[in-house]
N, C-alpha and C positions, 0 to 999 in steps of 0.2 A: 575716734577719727580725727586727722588731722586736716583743717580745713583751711584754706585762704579766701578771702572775699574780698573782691575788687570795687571799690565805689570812688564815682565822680561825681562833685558836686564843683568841676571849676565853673561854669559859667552860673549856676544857681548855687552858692552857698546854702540859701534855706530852702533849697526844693523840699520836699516831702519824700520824694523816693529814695534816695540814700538813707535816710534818716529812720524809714520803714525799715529797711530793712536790714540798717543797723543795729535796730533792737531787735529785731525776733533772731538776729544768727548770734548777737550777742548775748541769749538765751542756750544755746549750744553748749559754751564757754563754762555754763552751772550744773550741766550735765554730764563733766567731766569731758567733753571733747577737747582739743586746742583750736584757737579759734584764733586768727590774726589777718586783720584788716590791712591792706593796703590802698591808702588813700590819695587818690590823685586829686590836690585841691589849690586853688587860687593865691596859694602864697601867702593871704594874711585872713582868713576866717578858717583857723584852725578848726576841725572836725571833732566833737566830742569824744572823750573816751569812755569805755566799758570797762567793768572790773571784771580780771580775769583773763581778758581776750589782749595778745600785742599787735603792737603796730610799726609799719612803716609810710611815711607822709614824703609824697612824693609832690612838690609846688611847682604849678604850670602859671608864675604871674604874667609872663609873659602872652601866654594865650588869654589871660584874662584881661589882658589891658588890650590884644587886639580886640575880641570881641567886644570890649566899652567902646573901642574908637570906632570900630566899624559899624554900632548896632546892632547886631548878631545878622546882619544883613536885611535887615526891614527894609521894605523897598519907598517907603515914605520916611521923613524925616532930613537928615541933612544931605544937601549934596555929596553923592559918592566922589567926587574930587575935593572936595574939601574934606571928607574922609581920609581918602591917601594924603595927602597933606599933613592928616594931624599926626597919621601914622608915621611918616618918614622922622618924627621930630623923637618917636620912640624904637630906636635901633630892634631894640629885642622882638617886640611886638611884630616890627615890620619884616623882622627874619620871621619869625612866627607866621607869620600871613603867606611870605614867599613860599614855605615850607609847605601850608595845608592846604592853599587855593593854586599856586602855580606849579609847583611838582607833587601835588598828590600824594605826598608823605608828613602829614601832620606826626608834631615832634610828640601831642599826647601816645599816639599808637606805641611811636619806637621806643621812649620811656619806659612805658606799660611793659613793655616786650619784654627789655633787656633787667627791667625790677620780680616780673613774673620769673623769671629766669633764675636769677640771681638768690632769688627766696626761695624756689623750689631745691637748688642744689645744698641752700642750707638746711630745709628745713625736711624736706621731702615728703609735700603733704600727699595724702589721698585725694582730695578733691578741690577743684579751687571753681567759687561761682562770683561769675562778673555782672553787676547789676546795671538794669539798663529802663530807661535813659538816661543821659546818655547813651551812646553804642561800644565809646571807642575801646572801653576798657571790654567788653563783648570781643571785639575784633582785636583786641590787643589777643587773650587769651587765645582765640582760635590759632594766631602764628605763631605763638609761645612754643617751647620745645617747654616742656611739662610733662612729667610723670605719674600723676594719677589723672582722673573723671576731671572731663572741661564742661561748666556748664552756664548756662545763662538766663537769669532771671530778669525777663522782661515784663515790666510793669508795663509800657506804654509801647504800641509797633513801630518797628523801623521803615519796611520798604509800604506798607498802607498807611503811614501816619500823615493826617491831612492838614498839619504844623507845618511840616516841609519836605522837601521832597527833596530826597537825594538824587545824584546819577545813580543810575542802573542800579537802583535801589534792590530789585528784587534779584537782579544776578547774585549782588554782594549777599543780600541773606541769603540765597541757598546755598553760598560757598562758607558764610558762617554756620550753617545748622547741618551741613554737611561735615565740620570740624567739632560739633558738640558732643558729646555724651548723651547730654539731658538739656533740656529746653524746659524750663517754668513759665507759663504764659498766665495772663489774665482771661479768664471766664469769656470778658467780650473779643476777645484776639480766637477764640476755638475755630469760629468761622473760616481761618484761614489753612486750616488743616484739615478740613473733611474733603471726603475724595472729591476729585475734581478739583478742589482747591489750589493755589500758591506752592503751599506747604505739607501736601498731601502726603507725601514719599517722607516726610520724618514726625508725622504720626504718632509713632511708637517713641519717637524722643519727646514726645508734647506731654508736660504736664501741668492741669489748671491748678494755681494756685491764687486765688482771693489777696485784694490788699488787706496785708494783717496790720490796720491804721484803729483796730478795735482798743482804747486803753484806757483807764480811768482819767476823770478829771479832776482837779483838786477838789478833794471833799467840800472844803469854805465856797469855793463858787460855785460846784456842781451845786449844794442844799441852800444856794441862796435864792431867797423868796421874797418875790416884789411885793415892795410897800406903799405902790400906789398902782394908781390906773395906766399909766404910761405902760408902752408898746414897744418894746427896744428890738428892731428887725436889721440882725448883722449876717453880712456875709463874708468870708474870713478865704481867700485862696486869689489865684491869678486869674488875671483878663488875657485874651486871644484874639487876634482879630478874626472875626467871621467862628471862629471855633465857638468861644464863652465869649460871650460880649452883655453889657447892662444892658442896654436900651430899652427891653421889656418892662425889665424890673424898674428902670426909672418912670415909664411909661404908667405903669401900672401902679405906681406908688403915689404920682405924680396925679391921677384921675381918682382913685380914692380920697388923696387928700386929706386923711383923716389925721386932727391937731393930739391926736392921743398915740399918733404914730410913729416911729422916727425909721430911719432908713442909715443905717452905717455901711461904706465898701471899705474892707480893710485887707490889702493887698497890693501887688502892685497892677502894671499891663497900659495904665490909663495912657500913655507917652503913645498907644498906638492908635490914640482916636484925638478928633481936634480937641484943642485946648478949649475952644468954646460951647463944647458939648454940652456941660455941665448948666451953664448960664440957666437956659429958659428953667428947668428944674426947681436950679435955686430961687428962682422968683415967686414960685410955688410955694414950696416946702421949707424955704428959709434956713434957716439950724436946726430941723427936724433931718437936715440931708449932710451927709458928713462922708467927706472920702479920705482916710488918711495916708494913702499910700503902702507902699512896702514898709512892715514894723518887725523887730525883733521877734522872733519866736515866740517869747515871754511875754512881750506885750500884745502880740497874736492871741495867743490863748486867754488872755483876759478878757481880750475883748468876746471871744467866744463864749467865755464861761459868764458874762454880766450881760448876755443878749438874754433877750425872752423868746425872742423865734430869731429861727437859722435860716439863714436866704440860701438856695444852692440854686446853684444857675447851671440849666444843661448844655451838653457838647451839642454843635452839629454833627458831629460822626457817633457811628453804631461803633464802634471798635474802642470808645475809651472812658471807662467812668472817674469820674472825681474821687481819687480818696479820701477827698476831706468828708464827704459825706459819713465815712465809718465814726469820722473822730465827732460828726452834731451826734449819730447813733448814740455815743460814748457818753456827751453831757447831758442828752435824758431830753433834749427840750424839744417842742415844736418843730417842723421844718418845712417852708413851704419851697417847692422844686418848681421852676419855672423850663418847662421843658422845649427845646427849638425844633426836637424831633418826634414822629409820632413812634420812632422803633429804639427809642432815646433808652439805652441799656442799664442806666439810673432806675427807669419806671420798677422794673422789678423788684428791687430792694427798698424800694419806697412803701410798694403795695404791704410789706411785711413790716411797716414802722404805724403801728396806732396811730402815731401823735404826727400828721403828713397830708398835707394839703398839694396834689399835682397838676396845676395847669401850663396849658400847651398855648405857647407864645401864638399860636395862627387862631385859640380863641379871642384874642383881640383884649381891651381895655373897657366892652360897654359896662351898663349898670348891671347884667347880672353874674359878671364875674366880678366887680365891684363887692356885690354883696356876699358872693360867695368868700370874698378874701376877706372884706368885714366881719361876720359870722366868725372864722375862722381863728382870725387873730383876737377877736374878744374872746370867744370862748375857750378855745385852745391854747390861751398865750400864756398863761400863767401854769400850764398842767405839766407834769416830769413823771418820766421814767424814771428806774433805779439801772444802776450799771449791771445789776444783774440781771434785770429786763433785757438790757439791749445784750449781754454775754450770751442769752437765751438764744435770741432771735437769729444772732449773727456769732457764733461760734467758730466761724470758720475765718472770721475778720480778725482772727485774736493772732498777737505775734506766738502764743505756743501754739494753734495749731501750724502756722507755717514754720513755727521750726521742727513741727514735728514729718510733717511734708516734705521740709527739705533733705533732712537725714535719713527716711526712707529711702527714698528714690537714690540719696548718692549713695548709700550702703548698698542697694541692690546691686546682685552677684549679674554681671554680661550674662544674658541668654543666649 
């Protein structure tokens, strides 16, 4: 099969979801399919390559330096006129902004269009899948004049996603899943496809596929084994306002108290809560508390792999789980899940991890969730899984079974 894959990573260079699912289609590529990425990305954090698989790199800096000026539109932070302001002093950007906020034609879509195009008549694939979230490369593919199977692997939803909320969100997706083939959804998105549902009527186009975020970790940090008493409790992904937010976890770390504990956030988000959040905490916890921001990927994963327990903070929404969670699965260690929801779609995959402590942000911070998180992290802090433990449990998190998922479904013959 001859396949194209579209990913955007312009406004997240290191999201997780391009990067997913760069590797499981770049698995295809060894199975003798062709396999060629087109990547619409930020002009200067070039997108990794895969051996095997080609490329075309399409740079939207321009979009990327509006989104820095603007904020991505957070409605806290600088004044929106001192915004336009900064924008006017960057031409490109402020064409960019004219184009996607006031006439409704963001230049990603038309790019996408006229590159999906341009590829197909040379290449003449069978299937081309646009990964989403982003959407645009989604909505690019739907208007593409294109020759084989259009399809869209949505990791996170568009018109229910409670991030943000588009115009006429739901018109727009039923005019996209209307122009699909096949639709890949995640497990928690099924909801919106059972009758009665949103997305009832393309059913038959819906299929679950799991984050395949399943992968090994470097063997030296996965089997490293602490040499002392200390507690090293990291959590390693984005903050959201009202979505993922600390405040439990600092609460809760914060009332414990314990000098054998330490507490690392290492990600970005923190720019959406006050600058003096942090304070009372630290007066507590001291340099037992550590937040280091957004870090390279490489340095991301060290830090994951040199924690003793793995903090996961849950959504408020039923509709979207963390993929980092597959990747604490992956290094074998502890994980305690701090839950905001009681119908929090995390709970399930937790219940099937031994090494997993879950409490629910509305039990509060007294002494006997205290204890129960004490207990937990002495006893369980030092205990690992092997990656073939966690391959066992979650098989289906692994990038070959989604590439094996996705070659099914685009090979199937029209009924």
């Amino acid at each position: 099969m001859k396949l194209l894959c579209i990913l955007d990573s312009v406004e997240f260079p290191l999201a997780p979801t391009p990067a997913i699912a760069r590797r499981a289609v770049a698995l295809l590529a060894q199975q003798g399919h062709t396999v060629h990425f087109l990547e619409l990305y930020n002009g200067s954090v070039v997108p990794p390559e895969y051996p095997g698989c080609t490329r075309t790199l399409v740079p939207f800096a321009d979009e990327s330096k509006m989104n820095e000026i603007l904020e991505f539109g957070n409605s806290s932070g600088t004044p929106v006129p001192l915004r336009l302001a900064k924008l006017c002093l960057h031409p490109a950007a402020a064409w960019a902004a004219v184009q996607q906020i006031a006439l409704k034609k963001p230049r990603r879509i038309s790019a996408a269009i006229r590159a999906i195009e341009q590829l197909d008549k040379q290449h003449h694939f069978d299937a081309a899948i646009a990964v989403a979230a982003p959407y645009a490369a989604s909505f690019a593919l739907a208007q593409a004049k294109f020759g084989g199977k259009k399809a869209s692997w949505q990791m996170d939803p568009y018109a229910a996603n409670h991030s943000y909320h588009a115009a006429n969100a739901y018109q727009k997706e039923t005019a996209l899943c209307s122009a699909l083939d096949a639709i890949f959804i995640a497990p928690a998105m099924q909801q919106y496809y059972l009758p009665d549902a949103p997305f009832a009527a393309f059913a038959h186009k819906a299929h679950v596929l799991d984050f395949p975020s399943l992968v090994p970790c470097p063997k030296e940090a996965a089997n490293k084994a602490a040499q002392n008493q200390q507690i090293h409790c990291v959590f390693v992904g984005s903050l959201y306002p009202q979505i993922r937010t600390p405040h439990y976890a600092l609460e809760l770390f914060a009332a414990l108290n314990d000098p054998n504990v330490t507490l690392t956030f290492v990600g970005g988000g923190w720019e959406n809560y006050p600058q003096d959040l942090l304070n009372f905490y630290r007066r507590i916890l001291g340099n037992r508390l550590v937040v280091t921001g957004p870090l390279p990927a490489a340095q991301a994963t060290e830090h994951l792999s040199n924690a003793d327990v793995l903090l996961s903070l849950g959504n408020s929404a039923d509709n979207q789980v963390p993929s980092k969670i597959f990747e604490y699965f992956a290094a074998g260690k502890p994980v305690l899940h701090l839950a905001k929801i009681k119908n929090d779609p995390s709970l399930a995959y937790f219940s099937r991890w031994p090494l997993a402590l879950c409490l629910q942000e509305s039990e509060g911070v007294g002494q006997s969730v205290q204890a129960t998180l004490r207990d937990f992290l002495h006893q369980k802090g030092h205990c690992r899984l092997s990656f073939e433990q966690a391959q066992q449990l979650f098989e289906q998190n692994t990038p070959q079974a989604a590439a094996r998922c996705l070659i099914s479904v685009l090979q199937e013959e029209p009924s």
